[in-house]
Steps between C-alpha positions, in 0.01 A plus 500: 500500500752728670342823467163297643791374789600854563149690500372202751798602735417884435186457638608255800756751569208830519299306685775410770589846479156618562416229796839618653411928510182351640593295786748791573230734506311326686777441783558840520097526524527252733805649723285864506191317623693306773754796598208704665405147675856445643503843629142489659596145721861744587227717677335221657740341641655811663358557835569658886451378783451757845634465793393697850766491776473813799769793451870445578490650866198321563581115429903520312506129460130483295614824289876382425353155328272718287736686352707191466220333295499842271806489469494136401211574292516855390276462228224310660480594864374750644539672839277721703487562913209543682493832719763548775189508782278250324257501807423857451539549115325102432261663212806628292661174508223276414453768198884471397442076506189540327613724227835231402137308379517798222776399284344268224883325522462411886453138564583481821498668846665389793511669855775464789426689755376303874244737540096491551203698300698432130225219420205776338818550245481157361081534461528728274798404325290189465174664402700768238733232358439130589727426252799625729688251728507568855746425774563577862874474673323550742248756584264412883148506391232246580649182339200336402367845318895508347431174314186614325656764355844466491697192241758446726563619873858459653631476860715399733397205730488669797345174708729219361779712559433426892588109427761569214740709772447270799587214257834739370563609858487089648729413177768780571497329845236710718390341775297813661338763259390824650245707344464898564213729452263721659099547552456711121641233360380225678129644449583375056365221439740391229799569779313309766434176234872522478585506790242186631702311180822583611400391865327168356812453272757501823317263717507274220870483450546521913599835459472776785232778422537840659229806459677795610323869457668827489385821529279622257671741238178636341304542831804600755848701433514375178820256381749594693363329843407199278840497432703561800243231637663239264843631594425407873299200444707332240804403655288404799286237318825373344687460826204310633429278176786493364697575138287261323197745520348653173355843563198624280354820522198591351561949411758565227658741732601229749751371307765699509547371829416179448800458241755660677430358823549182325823557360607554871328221692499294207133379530281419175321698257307266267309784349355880551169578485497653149800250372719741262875488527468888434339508914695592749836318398680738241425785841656234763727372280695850380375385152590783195261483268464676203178587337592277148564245809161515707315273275791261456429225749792286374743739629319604784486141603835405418610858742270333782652177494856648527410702823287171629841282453735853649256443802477124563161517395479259175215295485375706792270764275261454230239694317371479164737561216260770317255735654168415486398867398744465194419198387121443478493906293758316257297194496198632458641681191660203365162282557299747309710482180461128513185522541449736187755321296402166551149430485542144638675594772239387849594767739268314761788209505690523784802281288477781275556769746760323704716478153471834391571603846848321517559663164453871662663450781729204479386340802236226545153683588197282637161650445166359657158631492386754787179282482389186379201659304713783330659394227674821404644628838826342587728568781925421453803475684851430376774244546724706803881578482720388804819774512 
C-alpha cells in the first residue's frame, strides 16, 4: 500500500515538475515574443514636431519662443528659420518647410512667422504627408484657402481689439481716446476695421473720439518726423482734453513716445498697437535686461510696475502680460502635442483652446472664430495687466 502511496506521489510530483519547466518556458517564449512588441510601440510613440519662426534679427520675439519650446522639448521639437530675405529667397524656404514633411517621426508642423506666400508649403505638406498636423501662429494668406489646407490657423484679433481697448481705456477712466496713424496705414483694411470699432466702441460709452494723422514714415522722412510730430502734438491734445485722455497709436515705432510722454503728462496708455510689455517700456523705462531675462515677462512686468508706481503712473498703463509673438509659437507647439497625444482632444473647441491657453501663458485667453463658416481659424487676445 505504501510503496503504491509513494510511486502515485512520484508521478504527481514529475508531472508538476514537468508542467512547471513548461509554463516557464513558455513565459520566457512568451516575454521574447512580446519584448520586440514593447520596443516597436517605444518607436511609435516617439515623434517631432517642427516649428518655422523667421531668423533672430528678423522677428527676436518669434525665434526666442522656438528655442524655448526646444529647449522645453529637446527631444521632440524641432527648429528651422526661413531665409533672412524671405521675399527674395521664398523658393528655398517653402523647400526647407516642405522637406521637415521627410522625417517619418514628424507629426507635426507649425509656422510663426506674420508673413504672406507660406500657404503653397502646407499643399504639399498636405499632398506628401496628410498624415502630418498643421498649424499656423500666424502666417497672412487668403484665410478661406488657409482653412482648406491648414488644421488649425492662429491669430490675433486684430478687429475686436478696437472694442476691447476703448472698453479698457473707458474703465481706466478715459473719457477722450485719440487714435494716430497715417495714409499707408490707414489704406489696411484690418487697421481701418479697427479703427471704425474703436470709434463705434467710444460713442457708445460717451467717450470722445479723436483721428489724428502724422506724417507718413514709409512715404516721407521716415520715423523720425512721425515722431517729433507726436512730441509736439501730444502735450497739445492733452492740454486741450485733458489727463484723462488715452493715446493709441497705430506704428510700433510711435511708442516710445507715447510711453514716456505719459509718464510726464500723466495721460493713459490702455494698450500699444502690438501689446508686448517687451515694446517700448524696458527703452523708456532705463529697464536692464538680460538675455536669460528677455523672455521672462514676470520680471519684466514686475520692473514696469515699479517704475509706473516711481512715476505716479499706477493704474495709468496697461498692455498685455505676454507678447503675442511669444505666445501663440509656444502655443501652437503645445496644441500640437495635444493634439498627437490625445486623440480625443477637439481642437475646433474654443473651451478647449481657451484652457490650454491659460495653461501656456497663465493668463485667461479668449479665442473666437475669424468667420462664422471657418471652423478652424480662430483669432485670440489675452486678459491685460494694469502696472
Amino acid at each position: 500500500m505504501n510503496k503504491k502511496i509513494i510511486s502515485l506521489l512520484m508521478a504527481v510530483f514529475l508531472l508538476f515538475s514537468l508542467t512547471g519547466c513548461g509554463s516557464q518556458e513558455t513565459k520566457a517564449d512568451e516575454q521574447k515574443e512580446e519584448k520586440p512588441a514593447v520596443e516597436e510601440t517605444k518607436k511609435e510613440e516617439s515623434y517631432k514636431i517642427g516649428i518655422v519662426t523667421p531668423t533672430l534679427s528678423t522677428s527676436e520675439d518669434e525665434f526666442r519662443a522656438a528655442e524655448m519650446m526646444v529647449e522645453k522639448y529637446p527631444d521632440i521639437v524641432k527648429h528651422i528659420t526661413l531665409p533672412e530675405n524671405f521675399s527674395t529667397e521664398i523658393e528655398t524656404g517653402l523647400s526647407q518647410i516642405i522637406s521637415l514633411a521627410d522625417d517619418p517621426q514628424m507629426k507635426a508642423i507649425t509656422i510663426a512667422s506674420g508673413q504672406s506666400g507660406l500657404l503653397p508649403a502646407f499643399q504639399k505638406i498636405k499632398e506628401k504627408r496628410p498624415d502630418i498636423i498643421t498649424i499656423t501662429a500666424p502666417i497672412w494668406d487668403d484665410p478661406d484657402m488657409m482653412s482648406k489646407y491648414i488644421d488649425v490657423c492662429l491669430d490675433t484679433n486684430w478687429v475686436k481689439r478696437g472694442e476691447s481697448i476703448a472698453k479698457k481705456a473707458h474703465k481706466m477712466g478715459a473719457k477722450t481716446l485719440i487714435h494716430y496713424s497715417f495714409p499707408t496705414h490707414m489704406a489696411k483694411e484690418v487697421i481701418v476695421n479697427r479703427k471704425d470699432m474703436m470709434k463705434k466702441t467710444c460713442e457708445e460709452l460717451g467717450m470722445k473720439f479723436v483721428e489724428v494723422t502724422t506724417p507718413d514714415p514709409q512715404t516721407g522722412n521716415g520715423p523720425t518726423a512721425m515722431q517729433q510730430f507726436l512730441r509736439e502734438d501730444i502735450p497739445r491734445q492733452i492740454e486741450k482734453y485733458g489727463k484723462d485722455t488715452n493715446i493709441f497709436g497705430t506704428n510700433c515705432g510711435m511708442y516710445e513716445v507715447i510711453i514716456d510722454e505719459a509718464l510726464k503728462l500723466k495721460y493713459l496708455m490702455a494698450e500699444q498697437c502690438c501689446p508686448t510689455p517687451t515694446q517700448a517700456f524696458p527703452t523708456v523705462m532705463g529697464l536692464e535686461l538680460s538675455k536669460e531675462d528677455s523672455g521672462n515677462f514676470d520680471k519684466i512686468n514686475k520692473m514696469i510696475s515699479e517704475k509706473a508706481a516711481e512715476a505716479g503712473m499706477t493704474g495709468r498703463l496697461s498692455g498685455w502680460p505676454v507678447s503675442v509673438s511669444v505666445f501663440l509659437p509656444q502655443y501652437s507647439v503645445e496644441l500640437a502635442k495635444k493634439m498627437i497625444e490625445d486623440k480625443d482632444f477637439d481642437a475646433k473647441n474654443i473651451e478647449n483652446l481657451e484652457k490650454l491657453g491659460k495653461e501656456v501663458s497663465g493668463y485667461g485667453v479668449s479665442f473666437d472664430k475669424l468667420k462664422p463658416e471657418l471652423d478652424n481659424y480662430f483669432v485670440m487676445i489675452m486678459d491685460s495687466i494694469f502696472y
